[in-house]
N, CA and C atoms as a LAMMPS dump frame, in Angstrom:
ITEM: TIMESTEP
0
ITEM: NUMBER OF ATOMS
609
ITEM: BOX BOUNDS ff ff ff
-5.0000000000000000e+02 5.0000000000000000e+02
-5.0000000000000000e+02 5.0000000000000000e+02
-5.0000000000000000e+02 5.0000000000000000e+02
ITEM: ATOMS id mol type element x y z
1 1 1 N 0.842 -1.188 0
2 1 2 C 0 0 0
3 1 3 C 0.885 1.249 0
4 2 1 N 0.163 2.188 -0.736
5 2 2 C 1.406 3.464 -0.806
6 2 3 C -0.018 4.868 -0.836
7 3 1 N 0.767 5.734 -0.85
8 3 2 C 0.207 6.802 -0.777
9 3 3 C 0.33 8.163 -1.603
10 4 1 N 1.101 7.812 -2.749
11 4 2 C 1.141 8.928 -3.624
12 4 3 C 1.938 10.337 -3.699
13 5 1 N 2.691 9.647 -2.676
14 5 2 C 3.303 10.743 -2.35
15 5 3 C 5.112 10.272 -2.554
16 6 1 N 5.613 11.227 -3.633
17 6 2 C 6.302 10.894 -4.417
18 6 3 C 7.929 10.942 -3.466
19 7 1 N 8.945 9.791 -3.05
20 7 2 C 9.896 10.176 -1.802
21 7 3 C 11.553 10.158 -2.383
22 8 1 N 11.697 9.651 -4.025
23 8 2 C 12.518 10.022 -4.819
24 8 3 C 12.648 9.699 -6.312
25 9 1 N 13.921 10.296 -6.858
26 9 2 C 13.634 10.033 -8.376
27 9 3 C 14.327 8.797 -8.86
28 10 1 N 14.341 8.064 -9.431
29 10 2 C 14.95 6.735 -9.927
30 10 3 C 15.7 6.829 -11.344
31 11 1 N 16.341 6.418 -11.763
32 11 2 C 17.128 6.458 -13.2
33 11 3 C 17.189 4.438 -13.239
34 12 1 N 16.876 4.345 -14.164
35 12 2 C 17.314 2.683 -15.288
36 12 3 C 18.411 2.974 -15.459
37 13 1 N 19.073 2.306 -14.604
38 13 2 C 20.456 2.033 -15.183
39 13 3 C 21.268 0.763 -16.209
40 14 1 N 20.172 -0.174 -15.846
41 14 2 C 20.439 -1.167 -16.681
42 14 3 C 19.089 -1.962 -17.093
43 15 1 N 19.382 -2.706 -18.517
44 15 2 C 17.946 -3.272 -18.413
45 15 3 C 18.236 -5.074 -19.266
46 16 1 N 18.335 -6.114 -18.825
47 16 2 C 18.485 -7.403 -19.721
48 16 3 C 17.387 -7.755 -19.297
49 17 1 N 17.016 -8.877 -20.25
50 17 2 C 16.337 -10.219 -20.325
51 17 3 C 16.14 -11.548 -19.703
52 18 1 N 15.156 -11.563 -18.622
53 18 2 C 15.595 -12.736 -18.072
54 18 3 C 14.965 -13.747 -18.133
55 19 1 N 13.584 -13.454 -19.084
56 19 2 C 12.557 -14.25 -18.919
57 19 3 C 11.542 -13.232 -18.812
58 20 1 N 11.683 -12.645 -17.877
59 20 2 C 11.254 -11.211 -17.232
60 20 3 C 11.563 -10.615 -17.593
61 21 1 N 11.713 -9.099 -17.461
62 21 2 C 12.577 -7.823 -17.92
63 21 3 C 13.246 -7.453 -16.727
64 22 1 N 14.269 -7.126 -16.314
65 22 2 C 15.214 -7.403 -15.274
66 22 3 C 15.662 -5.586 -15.436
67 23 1 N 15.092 -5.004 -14.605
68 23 2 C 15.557 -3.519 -14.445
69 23 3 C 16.595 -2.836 -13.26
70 24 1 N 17.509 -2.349 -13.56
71 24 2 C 18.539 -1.693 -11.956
72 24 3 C 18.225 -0.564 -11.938
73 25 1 N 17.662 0.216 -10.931
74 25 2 C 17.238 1.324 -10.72
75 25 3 C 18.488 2.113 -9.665
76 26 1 N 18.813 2.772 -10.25
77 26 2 C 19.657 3.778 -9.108
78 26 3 C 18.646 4.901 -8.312
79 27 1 N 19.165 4.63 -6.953
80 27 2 C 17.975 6.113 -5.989
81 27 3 C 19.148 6.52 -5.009
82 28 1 N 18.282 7.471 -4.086
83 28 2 C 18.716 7.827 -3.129
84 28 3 C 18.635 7.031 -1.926
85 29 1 N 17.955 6.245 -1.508
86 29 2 C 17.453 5.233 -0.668
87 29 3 C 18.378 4.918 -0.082
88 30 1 N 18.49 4.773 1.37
89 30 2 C 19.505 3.921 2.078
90 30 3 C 19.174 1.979 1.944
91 31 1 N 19.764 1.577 1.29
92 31 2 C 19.238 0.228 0.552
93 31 3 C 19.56 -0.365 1.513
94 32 1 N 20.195 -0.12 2.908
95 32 2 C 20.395 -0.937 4.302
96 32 3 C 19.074 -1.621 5.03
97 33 1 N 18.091 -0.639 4.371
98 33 2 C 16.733 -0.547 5.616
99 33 3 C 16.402 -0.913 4.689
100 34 1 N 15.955 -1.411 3.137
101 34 2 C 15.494 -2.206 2.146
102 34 3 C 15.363 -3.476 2.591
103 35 1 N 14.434 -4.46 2.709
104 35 2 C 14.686 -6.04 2.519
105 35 3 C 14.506 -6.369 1.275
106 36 1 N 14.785 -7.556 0.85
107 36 2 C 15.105 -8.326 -0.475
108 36 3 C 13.53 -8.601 -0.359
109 37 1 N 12.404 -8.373 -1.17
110 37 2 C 11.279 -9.227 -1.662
111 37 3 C 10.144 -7.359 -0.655
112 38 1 N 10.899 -6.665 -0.308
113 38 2 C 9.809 -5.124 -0.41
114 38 3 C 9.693 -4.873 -1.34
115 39 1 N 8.302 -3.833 -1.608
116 39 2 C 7.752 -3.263 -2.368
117 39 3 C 8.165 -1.906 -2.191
118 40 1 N 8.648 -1.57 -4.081
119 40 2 C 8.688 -0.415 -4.065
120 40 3 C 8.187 0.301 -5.702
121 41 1 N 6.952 1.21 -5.62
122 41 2 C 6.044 1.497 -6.221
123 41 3 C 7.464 2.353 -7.322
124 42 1 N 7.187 2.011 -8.59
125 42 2 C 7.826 2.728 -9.688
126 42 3 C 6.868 3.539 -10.639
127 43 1 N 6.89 4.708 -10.457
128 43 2 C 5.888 5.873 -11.028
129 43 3 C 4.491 4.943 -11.67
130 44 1 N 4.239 3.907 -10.501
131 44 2 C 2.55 3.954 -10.385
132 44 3 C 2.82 2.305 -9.845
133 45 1 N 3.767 1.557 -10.667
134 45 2 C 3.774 0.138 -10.663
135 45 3 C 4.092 -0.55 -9.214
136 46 1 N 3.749 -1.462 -8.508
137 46 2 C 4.106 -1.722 -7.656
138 46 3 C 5.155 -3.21 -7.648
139 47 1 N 6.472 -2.828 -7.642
140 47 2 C 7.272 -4.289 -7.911
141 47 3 C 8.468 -4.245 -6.83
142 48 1 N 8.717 -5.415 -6.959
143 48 2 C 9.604 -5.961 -6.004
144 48 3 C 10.65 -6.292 -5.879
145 49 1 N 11.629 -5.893 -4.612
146 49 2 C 12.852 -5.884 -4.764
147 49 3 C 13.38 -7.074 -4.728
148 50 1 N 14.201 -7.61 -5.846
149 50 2 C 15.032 -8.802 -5.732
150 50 3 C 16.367 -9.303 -6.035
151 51 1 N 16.901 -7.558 -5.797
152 51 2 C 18.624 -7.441 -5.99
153 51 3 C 18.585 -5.987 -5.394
154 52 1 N 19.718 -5.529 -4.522
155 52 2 C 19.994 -4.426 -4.016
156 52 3 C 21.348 -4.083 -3.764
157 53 1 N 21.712 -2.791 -3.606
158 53 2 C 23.276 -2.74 -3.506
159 53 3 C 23.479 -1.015 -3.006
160 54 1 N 24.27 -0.715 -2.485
161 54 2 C 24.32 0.955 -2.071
162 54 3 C 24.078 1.822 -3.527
163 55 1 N 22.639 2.042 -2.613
164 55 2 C 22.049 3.537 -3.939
165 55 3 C 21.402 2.443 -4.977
166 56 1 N 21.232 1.568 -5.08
167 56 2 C 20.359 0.913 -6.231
168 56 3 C 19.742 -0.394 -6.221
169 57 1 N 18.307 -0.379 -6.807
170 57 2 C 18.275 -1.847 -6.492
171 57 3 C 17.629 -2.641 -7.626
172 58 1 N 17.29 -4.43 -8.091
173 58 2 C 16.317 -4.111 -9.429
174 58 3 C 15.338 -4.922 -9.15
175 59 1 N 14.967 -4.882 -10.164
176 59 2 C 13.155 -5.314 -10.138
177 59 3 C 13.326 -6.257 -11.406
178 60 1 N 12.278 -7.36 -11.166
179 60 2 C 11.842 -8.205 -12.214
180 60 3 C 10.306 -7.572 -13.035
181 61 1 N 10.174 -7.419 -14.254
182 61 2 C 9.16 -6.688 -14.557
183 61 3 C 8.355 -8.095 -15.694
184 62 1 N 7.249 -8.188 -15.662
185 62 2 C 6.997 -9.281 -16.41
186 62 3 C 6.058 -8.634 -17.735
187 63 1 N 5.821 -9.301 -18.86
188 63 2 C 5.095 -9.102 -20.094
189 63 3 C 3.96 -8.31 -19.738
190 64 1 N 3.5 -8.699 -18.878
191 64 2 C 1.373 -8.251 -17.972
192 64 3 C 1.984 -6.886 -17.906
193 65 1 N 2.387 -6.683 -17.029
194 65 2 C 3.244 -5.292 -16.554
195 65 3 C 3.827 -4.421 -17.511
196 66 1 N 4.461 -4.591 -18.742
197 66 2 C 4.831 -4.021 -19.858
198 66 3 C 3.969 -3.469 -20.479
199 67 1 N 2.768 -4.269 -20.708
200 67 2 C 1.735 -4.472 -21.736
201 67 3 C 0.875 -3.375 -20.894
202 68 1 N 0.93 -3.729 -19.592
203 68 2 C -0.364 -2.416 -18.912
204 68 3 C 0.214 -1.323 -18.452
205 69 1 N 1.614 -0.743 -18.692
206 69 2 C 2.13 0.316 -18.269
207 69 3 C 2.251 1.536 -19.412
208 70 1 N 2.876 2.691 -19.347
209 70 2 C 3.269 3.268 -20.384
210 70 3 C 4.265 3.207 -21.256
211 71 1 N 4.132 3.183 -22.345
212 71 2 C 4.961 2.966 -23.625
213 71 3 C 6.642 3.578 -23.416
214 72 1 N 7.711 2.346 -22.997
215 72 2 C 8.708 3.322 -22.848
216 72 3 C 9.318 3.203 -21.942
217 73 1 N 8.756 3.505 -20.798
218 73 2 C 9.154 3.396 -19.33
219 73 3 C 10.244 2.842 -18.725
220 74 1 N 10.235 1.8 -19.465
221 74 2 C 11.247 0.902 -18.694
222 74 3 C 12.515 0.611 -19.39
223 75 1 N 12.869 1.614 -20.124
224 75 2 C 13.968 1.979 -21.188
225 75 3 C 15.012 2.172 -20.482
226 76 1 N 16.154 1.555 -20.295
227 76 2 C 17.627 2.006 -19.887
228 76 3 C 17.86 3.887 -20.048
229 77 1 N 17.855 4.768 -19.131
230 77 2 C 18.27 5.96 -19.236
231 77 3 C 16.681 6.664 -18.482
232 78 1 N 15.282 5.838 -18.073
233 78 2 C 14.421 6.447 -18.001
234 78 3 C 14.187 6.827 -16.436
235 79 1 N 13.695 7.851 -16.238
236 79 2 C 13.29 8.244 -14.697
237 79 3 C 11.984 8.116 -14.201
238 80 1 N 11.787 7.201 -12.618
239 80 2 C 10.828 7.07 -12.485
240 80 3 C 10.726 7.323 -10.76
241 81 1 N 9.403 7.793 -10.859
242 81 2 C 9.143 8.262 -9.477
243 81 3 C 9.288 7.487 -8.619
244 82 1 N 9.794 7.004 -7.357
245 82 2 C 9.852 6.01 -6.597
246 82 3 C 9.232 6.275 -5.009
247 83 1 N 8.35 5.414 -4.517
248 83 2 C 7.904 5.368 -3.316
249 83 3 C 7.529 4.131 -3.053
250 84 1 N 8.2 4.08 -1.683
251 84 2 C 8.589 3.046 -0.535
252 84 3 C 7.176 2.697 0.02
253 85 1 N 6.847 0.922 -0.096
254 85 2 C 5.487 0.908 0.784
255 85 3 C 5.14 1.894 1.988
256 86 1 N 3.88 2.402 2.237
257 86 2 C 3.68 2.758 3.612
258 86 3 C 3.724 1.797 4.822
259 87 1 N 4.173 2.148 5.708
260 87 2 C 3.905 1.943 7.612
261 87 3 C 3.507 2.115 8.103
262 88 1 N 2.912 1.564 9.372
263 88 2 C 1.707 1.303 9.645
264 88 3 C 2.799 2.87 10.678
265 89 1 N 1.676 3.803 10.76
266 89 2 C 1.736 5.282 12.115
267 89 3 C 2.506 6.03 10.87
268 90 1 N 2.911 5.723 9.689
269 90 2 C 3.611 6.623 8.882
270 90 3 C 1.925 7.317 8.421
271 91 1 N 2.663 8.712 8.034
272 91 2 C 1.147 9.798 7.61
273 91 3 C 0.725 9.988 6.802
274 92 1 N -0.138 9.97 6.111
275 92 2 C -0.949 9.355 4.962
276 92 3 C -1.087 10.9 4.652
277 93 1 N -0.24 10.72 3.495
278 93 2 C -0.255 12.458 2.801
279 93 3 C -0.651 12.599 1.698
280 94 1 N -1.218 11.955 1.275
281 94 2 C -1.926 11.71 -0.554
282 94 3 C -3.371 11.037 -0.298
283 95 1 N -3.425 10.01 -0.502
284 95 2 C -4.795 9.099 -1.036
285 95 3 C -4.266 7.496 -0.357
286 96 1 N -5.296 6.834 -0.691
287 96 2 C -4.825 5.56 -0.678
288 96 3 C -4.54 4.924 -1.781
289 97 1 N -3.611 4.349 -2.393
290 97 2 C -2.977 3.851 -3.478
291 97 3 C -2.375 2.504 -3.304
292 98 1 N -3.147 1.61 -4.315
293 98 2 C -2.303 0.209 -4.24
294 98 3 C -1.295 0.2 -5.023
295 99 1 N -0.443 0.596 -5.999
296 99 2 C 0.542 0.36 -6.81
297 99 3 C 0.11 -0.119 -8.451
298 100 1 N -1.64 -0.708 -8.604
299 100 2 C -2.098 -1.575 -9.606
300 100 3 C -2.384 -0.322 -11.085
301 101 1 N -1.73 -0.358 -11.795
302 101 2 C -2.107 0.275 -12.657
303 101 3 C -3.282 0.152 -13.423
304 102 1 N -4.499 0.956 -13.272
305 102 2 C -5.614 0.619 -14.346
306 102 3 C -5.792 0.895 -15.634
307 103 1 N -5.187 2.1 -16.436
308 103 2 C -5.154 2.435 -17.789
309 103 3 C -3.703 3.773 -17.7
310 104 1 N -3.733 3.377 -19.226
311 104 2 C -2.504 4.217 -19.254
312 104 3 C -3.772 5.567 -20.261
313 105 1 N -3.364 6.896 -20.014
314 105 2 C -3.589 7.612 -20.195
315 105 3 C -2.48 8.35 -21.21
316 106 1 N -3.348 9.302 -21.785
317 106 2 C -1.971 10.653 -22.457
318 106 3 C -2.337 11.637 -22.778
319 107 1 N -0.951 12.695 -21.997
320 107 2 C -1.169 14.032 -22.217
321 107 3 C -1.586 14.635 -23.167
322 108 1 N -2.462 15.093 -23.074
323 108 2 C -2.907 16.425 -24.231
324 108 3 C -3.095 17.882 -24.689
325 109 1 N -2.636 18.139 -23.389
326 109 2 C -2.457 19.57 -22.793
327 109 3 C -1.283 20.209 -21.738
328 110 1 N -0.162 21.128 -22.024
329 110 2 C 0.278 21.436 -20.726
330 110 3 C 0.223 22.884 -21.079
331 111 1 N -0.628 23.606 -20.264
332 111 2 C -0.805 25.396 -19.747
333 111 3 C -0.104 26.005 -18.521
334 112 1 N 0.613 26.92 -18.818
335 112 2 C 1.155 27.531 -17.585
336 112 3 C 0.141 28.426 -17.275
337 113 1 N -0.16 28.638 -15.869
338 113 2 C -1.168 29.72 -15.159
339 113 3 C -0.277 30.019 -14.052
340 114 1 N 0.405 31.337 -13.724
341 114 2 C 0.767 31.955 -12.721
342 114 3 C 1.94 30.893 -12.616
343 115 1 N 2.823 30.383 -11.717
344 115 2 C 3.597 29.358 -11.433
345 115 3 C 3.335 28.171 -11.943
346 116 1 N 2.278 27.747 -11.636
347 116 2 C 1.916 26.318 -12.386
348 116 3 C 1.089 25.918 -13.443
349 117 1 N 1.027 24.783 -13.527
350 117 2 C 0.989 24.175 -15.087
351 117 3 C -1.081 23.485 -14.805
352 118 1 N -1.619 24.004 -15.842
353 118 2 C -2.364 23.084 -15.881
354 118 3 C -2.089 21.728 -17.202
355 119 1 N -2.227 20.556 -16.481
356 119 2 C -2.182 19.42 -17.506
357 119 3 C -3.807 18.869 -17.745
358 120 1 N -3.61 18.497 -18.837
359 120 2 C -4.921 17.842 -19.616
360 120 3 C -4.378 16.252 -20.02
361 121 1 N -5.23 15.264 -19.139
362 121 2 C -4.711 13.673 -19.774
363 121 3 C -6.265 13.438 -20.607
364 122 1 N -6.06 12.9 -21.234
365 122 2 C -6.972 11.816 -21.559
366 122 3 C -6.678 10.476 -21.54
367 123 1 N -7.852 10.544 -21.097
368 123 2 C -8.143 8.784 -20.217
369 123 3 C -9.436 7.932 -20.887
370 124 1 N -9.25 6.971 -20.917
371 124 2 C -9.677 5.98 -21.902
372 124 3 C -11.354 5.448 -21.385
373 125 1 N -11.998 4.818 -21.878
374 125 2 C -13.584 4.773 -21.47
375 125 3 C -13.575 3.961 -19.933
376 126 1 N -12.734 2.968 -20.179
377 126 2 C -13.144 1.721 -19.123
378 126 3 C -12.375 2.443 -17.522
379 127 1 N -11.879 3.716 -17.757
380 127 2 C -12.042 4.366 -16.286
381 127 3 C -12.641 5.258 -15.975
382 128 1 N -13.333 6.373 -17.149
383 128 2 C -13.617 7.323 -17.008
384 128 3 C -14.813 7.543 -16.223
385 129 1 N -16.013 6.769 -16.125
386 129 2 C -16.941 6.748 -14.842
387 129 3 C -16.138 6.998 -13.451
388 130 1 N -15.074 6.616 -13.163
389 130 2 C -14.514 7.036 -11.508
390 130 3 C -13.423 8.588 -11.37
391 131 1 N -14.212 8.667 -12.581
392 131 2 C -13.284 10.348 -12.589
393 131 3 C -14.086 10.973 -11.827
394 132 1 N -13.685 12.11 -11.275
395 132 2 C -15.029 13.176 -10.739
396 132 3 C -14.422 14.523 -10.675
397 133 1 N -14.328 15.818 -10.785
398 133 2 C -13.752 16.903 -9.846
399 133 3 C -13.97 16.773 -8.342
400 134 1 N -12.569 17.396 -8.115
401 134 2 C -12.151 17.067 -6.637
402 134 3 C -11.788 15.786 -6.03
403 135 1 N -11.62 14.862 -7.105
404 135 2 C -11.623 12.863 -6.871
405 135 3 C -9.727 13.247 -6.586
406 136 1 N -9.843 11.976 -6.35
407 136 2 C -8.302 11.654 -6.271
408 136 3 C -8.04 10.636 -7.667
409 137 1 N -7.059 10.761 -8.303
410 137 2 C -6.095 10.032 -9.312
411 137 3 C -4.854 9.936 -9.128
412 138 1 N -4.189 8.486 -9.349
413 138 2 C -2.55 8.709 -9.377
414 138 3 C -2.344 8.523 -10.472
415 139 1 N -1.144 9.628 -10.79
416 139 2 C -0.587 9.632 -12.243
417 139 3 C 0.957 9.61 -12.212
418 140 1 N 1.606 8.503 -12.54
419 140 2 C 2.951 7.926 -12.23
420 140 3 C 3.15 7.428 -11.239
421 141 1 N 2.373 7.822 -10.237
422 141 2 C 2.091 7.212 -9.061
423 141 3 C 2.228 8.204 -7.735
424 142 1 N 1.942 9.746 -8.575
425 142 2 C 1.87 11.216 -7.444
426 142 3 C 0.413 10.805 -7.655
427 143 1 N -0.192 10.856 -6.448
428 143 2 C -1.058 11.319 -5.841
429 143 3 C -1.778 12.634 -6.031
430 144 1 N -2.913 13.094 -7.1
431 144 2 C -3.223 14.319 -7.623
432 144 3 C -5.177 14.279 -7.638
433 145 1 N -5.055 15.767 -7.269
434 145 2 C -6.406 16.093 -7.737
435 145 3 C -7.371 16.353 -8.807
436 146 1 N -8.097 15.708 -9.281
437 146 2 C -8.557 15.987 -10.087
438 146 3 C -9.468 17.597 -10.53
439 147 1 N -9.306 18.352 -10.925
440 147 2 C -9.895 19.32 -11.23
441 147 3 C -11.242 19.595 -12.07
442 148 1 N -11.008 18.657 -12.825
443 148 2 C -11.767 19.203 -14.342
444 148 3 C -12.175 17.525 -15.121
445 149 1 N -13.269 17.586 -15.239
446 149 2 C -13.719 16.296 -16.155
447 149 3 C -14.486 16.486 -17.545
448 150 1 N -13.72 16.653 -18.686
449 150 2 C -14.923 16.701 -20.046
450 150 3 C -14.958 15.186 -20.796
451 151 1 N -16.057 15.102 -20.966
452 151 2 C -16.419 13.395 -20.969
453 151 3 C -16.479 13.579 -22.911
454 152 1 N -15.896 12.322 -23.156
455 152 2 C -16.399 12.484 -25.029
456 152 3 C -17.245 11.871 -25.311
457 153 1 N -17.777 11.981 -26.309
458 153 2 C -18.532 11.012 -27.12
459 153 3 C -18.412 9.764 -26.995
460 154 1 N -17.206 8.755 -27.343
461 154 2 C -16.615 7.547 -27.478
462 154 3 C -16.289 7.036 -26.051
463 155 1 N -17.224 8.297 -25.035
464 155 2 C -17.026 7.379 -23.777
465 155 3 C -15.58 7.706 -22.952
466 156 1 N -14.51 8.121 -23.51
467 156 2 C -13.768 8.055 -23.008
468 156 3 C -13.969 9.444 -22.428
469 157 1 N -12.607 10.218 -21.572
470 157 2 C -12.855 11.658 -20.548
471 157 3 C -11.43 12.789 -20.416
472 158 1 N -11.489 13.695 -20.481
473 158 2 C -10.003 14.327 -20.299
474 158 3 C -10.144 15.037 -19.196
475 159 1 N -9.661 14.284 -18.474
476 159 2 C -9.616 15.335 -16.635
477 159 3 C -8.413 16.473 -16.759
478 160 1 N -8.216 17.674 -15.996
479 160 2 C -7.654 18.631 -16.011
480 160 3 C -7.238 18.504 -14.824
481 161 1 N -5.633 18.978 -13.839
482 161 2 C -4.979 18.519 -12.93
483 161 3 C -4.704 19.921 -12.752
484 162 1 N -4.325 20.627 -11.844
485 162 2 C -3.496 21.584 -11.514
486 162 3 C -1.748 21.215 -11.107
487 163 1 N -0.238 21.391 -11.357
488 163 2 C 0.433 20.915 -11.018
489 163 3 C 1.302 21.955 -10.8
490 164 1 N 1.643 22.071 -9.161
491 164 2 C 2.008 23.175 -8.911
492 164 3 C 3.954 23.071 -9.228
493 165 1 N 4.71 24.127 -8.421
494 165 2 C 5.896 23.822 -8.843
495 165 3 C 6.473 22.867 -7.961
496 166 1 N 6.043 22.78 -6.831
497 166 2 C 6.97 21.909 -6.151
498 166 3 C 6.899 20.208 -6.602
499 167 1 N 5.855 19.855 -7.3
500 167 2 C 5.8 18.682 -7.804
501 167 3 C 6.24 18.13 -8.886
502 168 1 N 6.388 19.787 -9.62
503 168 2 C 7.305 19.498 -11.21
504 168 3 C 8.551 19.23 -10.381
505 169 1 N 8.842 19.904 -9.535
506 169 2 C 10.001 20.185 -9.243
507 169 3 C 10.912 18.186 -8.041
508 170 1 N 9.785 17.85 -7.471
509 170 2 C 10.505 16.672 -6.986
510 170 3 C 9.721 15.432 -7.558
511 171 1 N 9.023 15.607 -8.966
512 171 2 C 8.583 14.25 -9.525
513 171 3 C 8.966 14.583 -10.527
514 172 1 N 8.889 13.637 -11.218
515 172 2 C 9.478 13.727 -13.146
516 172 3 C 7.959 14.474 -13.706
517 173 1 N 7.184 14.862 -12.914
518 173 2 C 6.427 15.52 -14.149
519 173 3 C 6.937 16.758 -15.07
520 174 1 N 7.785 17.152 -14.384
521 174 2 C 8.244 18.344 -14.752
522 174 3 C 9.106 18.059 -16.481
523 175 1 N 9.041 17.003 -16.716
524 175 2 C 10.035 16.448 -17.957
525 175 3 C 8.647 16.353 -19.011
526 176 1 N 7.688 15.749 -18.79
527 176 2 C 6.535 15.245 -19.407
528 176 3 C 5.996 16.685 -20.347
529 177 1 N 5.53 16.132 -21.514
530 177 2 C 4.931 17.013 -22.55
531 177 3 C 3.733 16.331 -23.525
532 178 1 N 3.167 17.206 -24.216
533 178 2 C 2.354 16.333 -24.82
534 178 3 C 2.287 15.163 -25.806
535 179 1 N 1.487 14.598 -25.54
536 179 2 C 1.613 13.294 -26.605
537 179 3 C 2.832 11.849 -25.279
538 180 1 N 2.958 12.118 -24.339
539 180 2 C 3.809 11.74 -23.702
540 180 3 C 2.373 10.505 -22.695
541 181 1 N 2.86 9.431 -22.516
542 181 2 C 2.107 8.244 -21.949
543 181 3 C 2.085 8.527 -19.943
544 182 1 N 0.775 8.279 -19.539
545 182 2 C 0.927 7.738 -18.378
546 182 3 C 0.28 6.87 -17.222
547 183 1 N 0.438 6.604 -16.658
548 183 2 C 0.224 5.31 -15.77
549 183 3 C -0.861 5.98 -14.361
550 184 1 N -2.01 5.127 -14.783
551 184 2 C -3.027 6.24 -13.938
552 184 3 C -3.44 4.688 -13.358
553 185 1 N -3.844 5.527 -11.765
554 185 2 C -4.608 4.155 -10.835
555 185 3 C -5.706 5.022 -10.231
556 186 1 N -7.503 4.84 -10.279
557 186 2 C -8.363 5.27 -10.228
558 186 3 C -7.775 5.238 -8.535
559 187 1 N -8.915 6.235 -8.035
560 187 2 C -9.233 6.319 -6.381
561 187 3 C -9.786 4.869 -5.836
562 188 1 N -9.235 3.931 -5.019
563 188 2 C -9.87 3.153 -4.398
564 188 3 C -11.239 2.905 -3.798
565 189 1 N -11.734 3.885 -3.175
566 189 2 C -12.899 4.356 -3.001
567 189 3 C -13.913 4.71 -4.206
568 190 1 N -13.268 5.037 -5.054
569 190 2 C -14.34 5.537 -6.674
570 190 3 C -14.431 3.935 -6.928
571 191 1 N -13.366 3.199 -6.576
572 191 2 C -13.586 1.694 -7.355
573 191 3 C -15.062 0.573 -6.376
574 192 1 N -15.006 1.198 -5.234
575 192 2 C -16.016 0.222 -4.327
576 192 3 C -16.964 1.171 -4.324
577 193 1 N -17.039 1.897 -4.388
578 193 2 C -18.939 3.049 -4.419
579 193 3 C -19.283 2.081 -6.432
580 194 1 N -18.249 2.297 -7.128
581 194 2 C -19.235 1.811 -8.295
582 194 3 C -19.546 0.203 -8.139
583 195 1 N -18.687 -0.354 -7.836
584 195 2 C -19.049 -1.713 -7.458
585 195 3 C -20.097 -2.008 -6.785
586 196 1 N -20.546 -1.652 -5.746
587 196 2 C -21.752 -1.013 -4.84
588 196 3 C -22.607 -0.454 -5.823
589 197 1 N -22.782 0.576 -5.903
590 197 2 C -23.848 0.726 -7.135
591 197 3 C -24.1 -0.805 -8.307
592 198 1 N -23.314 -0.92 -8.601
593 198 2 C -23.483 -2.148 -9.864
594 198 3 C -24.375 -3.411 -9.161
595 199 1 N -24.102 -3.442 -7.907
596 199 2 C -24.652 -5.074 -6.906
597 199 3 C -26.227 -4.303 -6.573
598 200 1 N -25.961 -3.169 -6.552
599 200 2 C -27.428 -2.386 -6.076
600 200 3 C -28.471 -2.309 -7.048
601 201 1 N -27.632 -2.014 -8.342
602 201 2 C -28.681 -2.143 -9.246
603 201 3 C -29.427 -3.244 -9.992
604 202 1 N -28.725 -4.046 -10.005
605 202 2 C -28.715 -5.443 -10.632
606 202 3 C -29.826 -6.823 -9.349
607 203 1 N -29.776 -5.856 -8.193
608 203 2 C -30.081 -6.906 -7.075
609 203 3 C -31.618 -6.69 -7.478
């Protein structure tokens, strides 16, 4: 379980074939207090440590995971947001977030207003019912508000984010432009109110 709240930046330092896709991530992390088989959320993904070493550690990434992430990502040279499972009395400063990626989304908009940026994603049909203004969304796996929802025709929705500087500034959004892929996990809560509705209506 994590919380969206983004605690450093990651670089691919290496990437082979193992069966899996076998990634070395360099961080800041004291990899002492790491155990071998923790979770550590990669700008949305939630995978697991199963090699570590001072300042870096890697992850096994499998086909499922490729296929449901954003286009790219896991490219030797790429940066990704990194956050450490939560603890139990640690302070829940975002949302609640499992690590599960539900659709990959893409930018379509970035506006500067005063200091910060408004971004425009569009997001695909089979999430866009748990959008809302004022909802929670993770996008890379920051923890963000939703602002703005215009729904299309084809079902699908382009929510509008506000992103101030300090988040360009300690997440990789600040690199991101349009036409650029990303890794969105609906609000947990948006996922059990519709589920609930669906058993309600059907009963």
């Amino acid at each position: 379980m994590f919380t969206g709240i983004v605690s450093d930046i990651g670089e691919i330092t290496e990437v082979s074939e193992r069966g899996d896709l076998r990634a070395v991530i360099s961080c800041h992390y004291d990899m002492s207090g790491v155990d071998i088989g923790a979770s550590i959320a990669c700008s949305g993904a939630c995978l697991t440590v199963v090699e570590k070493g001072e300042n870096w550690f890697a992850v096994d990434i499998s086909a499922e995971s490729i296929s449901k992430t954003a286009q790219g990502m896991w490219e030797q040279g790429g940066q990704l947001n990194l956050e450490r499972a939560l603890k139990v009395g640690d302070e829940l400063g975002g949302h609640i977030v499992t690590g599960h990626v539900d659709a990959v989304g893409t930018i379509t908009s970035i506006d500067r207003e005063g200091d910060s940026h408004l971004v425009a994603i569009h997001a695909p049909s089979d999430i866009a019912a748990y959008l809302a203004p004022k909802g929670s969304i993770t996008v890379n796996g920051i923890s963000l508000t939703v602002n703005t929802v215009d729904d299309q025709p084809d079902g699908s929705t382009i929510f509008g984010m506000n992103i101030i500087p300090h988040t360009s500034k300690v997440t990789t959004f600040g690199a991101l432009k349009p036409g650029d892929e990303v890794n969105l996990e609906i609000d947990i809560l948006a996922r059990y109110l519709a589920r609930m509705e669906k058993v309600r209506s059907t009963a």
